[in-house]
N, C-alpha and C positions, 0 to 999 in steps of 0.2 A: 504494500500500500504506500503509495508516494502522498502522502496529505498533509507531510508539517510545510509551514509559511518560510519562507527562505530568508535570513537574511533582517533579521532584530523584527519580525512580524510585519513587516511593512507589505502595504499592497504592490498587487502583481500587476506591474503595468505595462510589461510589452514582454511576450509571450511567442518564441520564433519556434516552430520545430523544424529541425535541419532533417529531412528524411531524402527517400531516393528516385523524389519525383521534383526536381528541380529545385529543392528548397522552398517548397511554396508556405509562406505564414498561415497557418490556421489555427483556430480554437481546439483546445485540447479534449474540451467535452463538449457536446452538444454539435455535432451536425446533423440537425436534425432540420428543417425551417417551421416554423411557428406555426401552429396548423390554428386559423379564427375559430374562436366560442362564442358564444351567446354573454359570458358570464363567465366562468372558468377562464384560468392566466392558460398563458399557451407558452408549453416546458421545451425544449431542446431535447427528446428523447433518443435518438437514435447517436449510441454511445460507438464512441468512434475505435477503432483497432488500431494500433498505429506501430512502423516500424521506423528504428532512429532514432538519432538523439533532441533530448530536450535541451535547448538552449534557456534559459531563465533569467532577466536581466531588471531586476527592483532597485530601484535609483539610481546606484552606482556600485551596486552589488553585481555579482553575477556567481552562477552554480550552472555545472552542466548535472544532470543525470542523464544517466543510461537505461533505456527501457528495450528490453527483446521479445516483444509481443507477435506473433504470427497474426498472418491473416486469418480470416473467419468465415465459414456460410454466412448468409445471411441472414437474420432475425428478422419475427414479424412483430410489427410494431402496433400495438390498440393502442387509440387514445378513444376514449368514449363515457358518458356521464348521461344520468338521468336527473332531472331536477323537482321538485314541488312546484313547479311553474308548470305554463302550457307551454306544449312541444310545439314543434318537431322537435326529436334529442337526437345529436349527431355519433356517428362510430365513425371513424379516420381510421385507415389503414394502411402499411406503409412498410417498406424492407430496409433494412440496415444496409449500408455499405463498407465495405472495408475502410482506413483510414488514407490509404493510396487511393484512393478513387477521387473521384469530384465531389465536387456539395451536390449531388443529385438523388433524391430519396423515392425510389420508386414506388407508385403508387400501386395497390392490391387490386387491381379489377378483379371483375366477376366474380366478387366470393358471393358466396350463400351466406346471410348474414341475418340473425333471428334472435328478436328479442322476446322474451317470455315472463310475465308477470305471476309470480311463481303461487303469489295469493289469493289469484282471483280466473287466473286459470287464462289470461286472453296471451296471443300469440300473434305478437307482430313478422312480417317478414320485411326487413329491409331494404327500399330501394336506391339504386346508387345514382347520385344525384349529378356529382362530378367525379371524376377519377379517385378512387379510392375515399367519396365519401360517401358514409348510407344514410339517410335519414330514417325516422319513424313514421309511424303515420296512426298508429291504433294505440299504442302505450300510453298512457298516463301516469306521471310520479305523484306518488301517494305516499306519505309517511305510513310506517309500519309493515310495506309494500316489500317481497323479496323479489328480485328480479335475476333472471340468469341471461345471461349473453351464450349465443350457443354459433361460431365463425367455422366456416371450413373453407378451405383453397387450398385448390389441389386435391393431394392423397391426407392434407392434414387438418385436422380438429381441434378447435379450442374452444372455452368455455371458461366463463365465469358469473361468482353469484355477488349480490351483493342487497343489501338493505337500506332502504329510503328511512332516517331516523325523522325522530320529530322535532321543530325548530324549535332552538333555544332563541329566550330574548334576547333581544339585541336593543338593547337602549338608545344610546345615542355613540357619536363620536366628537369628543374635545382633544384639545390641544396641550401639548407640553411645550415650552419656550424656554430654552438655554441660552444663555448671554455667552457669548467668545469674545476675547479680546480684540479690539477695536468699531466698541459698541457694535457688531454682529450679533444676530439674534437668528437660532438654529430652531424651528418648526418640526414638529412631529406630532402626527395622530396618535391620540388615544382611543381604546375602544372600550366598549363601559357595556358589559352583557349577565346576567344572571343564568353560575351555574347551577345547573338542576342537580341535586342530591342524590347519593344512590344507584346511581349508570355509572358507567364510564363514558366520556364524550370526552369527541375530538373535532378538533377544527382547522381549516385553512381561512385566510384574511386574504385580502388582494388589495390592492391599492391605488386609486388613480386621482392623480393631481390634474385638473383642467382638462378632464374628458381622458390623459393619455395615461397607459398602464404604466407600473413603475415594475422596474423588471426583479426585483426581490418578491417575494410570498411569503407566508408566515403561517407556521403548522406548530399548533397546541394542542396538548390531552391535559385533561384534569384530573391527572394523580395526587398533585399539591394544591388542588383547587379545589377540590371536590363538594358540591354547595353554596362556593363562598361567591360576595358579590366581586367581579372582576373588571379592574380598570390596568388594561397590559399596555404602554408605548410600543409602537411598530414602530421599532429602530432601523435605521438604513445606512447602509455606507456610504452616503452620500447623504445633503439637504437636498430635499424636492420641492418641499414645502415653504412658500413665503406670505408674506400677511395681504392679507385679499384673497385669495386663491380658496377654489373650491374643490374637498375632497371627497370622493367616493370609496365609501369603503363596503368591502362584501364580503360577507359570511358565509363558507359553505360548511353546516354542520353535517359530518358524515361517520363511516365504521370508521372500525382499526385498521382494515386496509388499506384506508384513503391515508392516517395518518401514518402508516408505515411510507407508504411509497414516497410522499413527502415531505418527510424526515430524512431521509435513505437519498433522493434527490442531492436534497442541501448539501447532504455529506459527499455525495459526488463533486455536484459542481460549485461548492461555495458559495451557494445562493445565487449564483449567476454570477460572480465577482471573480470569480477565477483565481482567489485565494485559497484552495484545495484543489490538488490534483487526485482525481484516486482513479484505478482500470475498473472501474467494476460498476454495474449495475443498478439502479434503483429496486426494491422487492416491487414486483409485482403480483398483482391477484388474478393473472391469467396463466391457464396452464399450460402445459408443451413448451414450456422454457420460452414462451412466447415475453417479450417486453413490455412495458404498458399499462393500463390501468383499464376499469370498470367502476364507476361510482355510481352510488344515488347520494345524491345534495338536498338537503333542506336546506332551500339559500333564503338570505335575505340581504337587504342593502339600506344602507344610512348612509348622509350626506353632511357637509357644513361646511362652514365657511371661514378661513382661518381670520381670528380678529382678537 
């Protein structure tokens, strides 16, 4: 596992790998490209393979490591979510490519692609709307609701299940203001939700300053929270946030799958900051060593205005 910070923990600010396709600069995790949601942040999943040396260069530091990775088949890739909202709810599908190849992520046509509401017994089939994506058309998310995803292409099968929980409140969102030196003044959202007693819950946050997403997410469980009222700062590596500005913030309350794969993310790609390096995968809750996810989201959304 390559994941310690190089060089007194400083951020990673230019990122070369020297491999044997002409030196080309790319990101070490995430060539995936952002596939739109509704709601749901859009992750980098398709984890790259990569042969050659890592050049590393934070400030005026520098480290090389050495990584001997072979190439790989390819992986198939879900991304897909059911919400407490009206659908359509989308399934993206898509292949890994080795780390030598281009940023081109090919899409899954023609799979057989069926979603099944596991409590009420109705059975949607998929239609693909553009390359490698399927919409709904019969489903509805229903807190308490189990749902399984049932994918085949090709000679191969995958499957997963998953349960639509029920919304936690979501109160409001305020603000935290830190003073830096030369009267600077550093904005962050708070979010103010009451945990419910007795379950375990998990959550993801998402964040959008002036309509545009911020590319960090925020994945909580209530192990140390368990009933208590919660006011958590969405901290960033960066200020996003200035006085005027109007923020969105979204709550997806989902299982423990949602918060593993989420968690297990971060630790990949350092929240998108490229402060962790690691070779390895997020957990997914799809089977056949497939990549990806399947959720159901009780979401909700809160807004304000920084002042």
């Amino acid at each position: 596992m390559l994941n310690k910070r190089p060089c007194l923990n400083g951020f990673l600010q230019l990122l070369t790998i020297l491999n044997f396709k002409g030196m080309k600069q790319k990101k070490v995790i995430g060539k995936r490209k952002a596939a739109p949601s509704n709601i749901q942040p859009s992750f980098n999943l398709a984890i790259s393979l990569l042969i050659g040396t890592f050049f590393i260069v934070v400030g005026g530091c520098k480290k090389v490591i050495d990584v001997n990775l072979n190439d790989a088949s390819p992986q198939i890739v879900v991304e897909g979510n059911i919400y407490n909202t009206p659908g359509p709810y989308s399934i993206r599908i898509s292949k890994t490519v080795n780390y030598s190849a281009d940023n081109q992520f090919p899409a899954v046509t023609g799979a057989s692609v069926l979603v099944k509401d596991i409590t009420d017994g109705t059975l949607d089939t998929l239609k693909e709307s553009t390359p490698g994506l399927y919409l709904t058309k019969k489903i509805k998310g229903v807190s308490g609701h189990e749902y399984q995803l049932l994918l085949t292409t090709g000679a191969q099968t995958y499957t997963a299940n998953t349960t639509l929980p029920q919304p936690v409140p979501f109160d409001s969102v305020s603000f935290e203001k830190l003073s830096r030196p030369g009267g600077k003044i550093d904005w962050y959202a708070v979010i103010n939700y009451q945990d419910p007693a007795g379950v375990a819950n998990y959550y993801q946050f998402s964040l959008l300053v002036n309509g545009r997403k911020i590319n960090n997410t925020f994945a909580y469980e209530d192990r140390l929270s368990d009933g208590k009222y919660v006011s958590r700062t969405l901290r960033t590596d960066s200020t996003y946030i200035s006085l005027g500005d109007s923020v969105t913030v979204i709550m997806n309350h989902m299982g423990k799958e949602g918060y593993q794969f989420y968690s297990t993310y971060f630790q990949v790609t350092g929240n998108g900051s490229l402060q962790s390096i690691s070779p390895a995968n997020p957990i997914s809750n799809i089977s056949n060593k497939a990549l990806g996810y399947f959720f159901a989201n009780a979401t909700q959304t809160r807004k304000a205005v920084a002042k």
